[in-house]
N, C-alpha and C positions, 0 to 999 in steps of 0.2 A: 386025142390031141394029135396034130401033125407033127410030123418029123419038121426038125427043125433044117432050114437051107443052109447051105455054105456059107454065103456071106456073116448068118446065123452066128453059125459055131466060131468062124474066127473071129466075129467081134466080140463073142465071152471068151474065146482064147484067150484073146489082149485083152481084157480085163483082168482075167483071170491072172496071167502075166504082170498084168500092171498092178496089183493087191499084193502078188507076191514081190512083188521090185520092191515097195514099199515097205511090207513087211522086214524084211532081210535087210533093208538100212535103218529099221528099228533097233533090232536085234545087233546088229553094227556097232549102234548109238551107247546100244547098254553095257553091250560089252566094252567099249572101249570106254565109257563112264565107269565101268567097275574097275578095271585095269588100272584108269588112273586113278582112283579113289587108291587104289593096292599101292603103285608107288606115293600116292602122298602117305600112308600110313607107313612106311616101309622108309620114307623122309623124313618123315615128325620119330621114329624110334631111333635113325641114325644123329638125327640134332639133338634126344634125349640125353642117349652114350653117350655124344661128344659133350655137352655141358656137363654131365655126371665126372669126367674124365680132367675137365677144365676146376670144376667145383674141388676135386680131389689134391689136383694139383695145385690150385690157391692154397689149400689149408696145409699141405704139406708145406710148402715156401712158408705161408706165416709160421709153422712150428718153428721151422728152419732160423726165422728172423728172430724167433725169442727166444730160442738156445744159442743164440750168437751173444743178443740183448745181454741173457746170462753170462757167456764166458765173458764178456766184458766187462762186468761188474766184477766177478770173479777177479777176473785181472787187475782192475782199478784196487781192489782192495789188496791183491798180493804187493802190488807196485808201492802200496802205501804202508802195509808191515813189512816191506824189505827193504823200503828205502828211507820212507821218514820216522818211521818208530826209530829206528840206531839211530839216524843222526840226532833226534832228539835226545835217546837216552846219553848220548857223547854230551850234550851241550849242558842237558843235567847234570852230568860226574865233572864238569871243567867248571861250572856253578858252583858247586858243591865243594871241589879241589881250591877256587881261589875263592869264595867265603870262609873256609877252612882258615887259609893262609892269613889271610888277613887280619 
C-alpha cells in the first residue's frame, strides 16, 4: 500500500481531532449529570433533616400544649377547692346555725 499524502494525514488528523472534541463533551455531559445527581441527593438528605427537625419540633410544642392543658385543669380544680368548697361549707354552718335557731 502507498504512503499516505499530506493532505491525507491532516484530513484523519481532523477527524481524528473532531471524534476526540466530541468525545470529551460526552464525558463533560456525564460528569456534570453525575455532579448534579450528587447535589440533588445531597438536597433531598438536607430537606430530610430539616422536616426530621420540624416533625420533632411540632411534637415537642404539642407536648408543651398538653402539659399547659394539664396545669390548667390542675388549676381550675385548686381555684375551685380553695375558693368555693369554704364558702360552701360557711353557707352550710350559717344553714345549719339559723335552722338551729329557729
Amino acid at each position: 500500500m502507498a504512503d499516505p499524502t499530506t493532505g491525507e494525514v491532516v484530513r484523519r488528523l481532523d477527524d481524528v481531532r473532531q471524534d476526540l472534541k466530541e468525545d470529551i463533551h460526552g464525558v463533560v455531559g456525564l460528569v456534570g449529570q453525575k455532579v448534579d445527581a450528587e447535589i440533588y441527593r445531597l438536597g433531598q438528605e438536607a430537606q430530610a433533616e430539616r422536616h426530621a427537625a420540624v416533625v420533632a419540633r411540632v411534637a415537642k410544642l404539642e407536648q408543651q400544649a398538653e402539659e399547659k392543658d394539664k396545669q390548667r385543669q390542675n388549676d381550675r380544680r385548686l381555684i375551685f377547692f380553695s375558693l368555693v368548697v369554704p364558702v360552701l361549707l360557711l353557707a352550710i354552718q350559717l344553714y345549719n346555725a339559723n335552722k338551729g335557731g329557729a
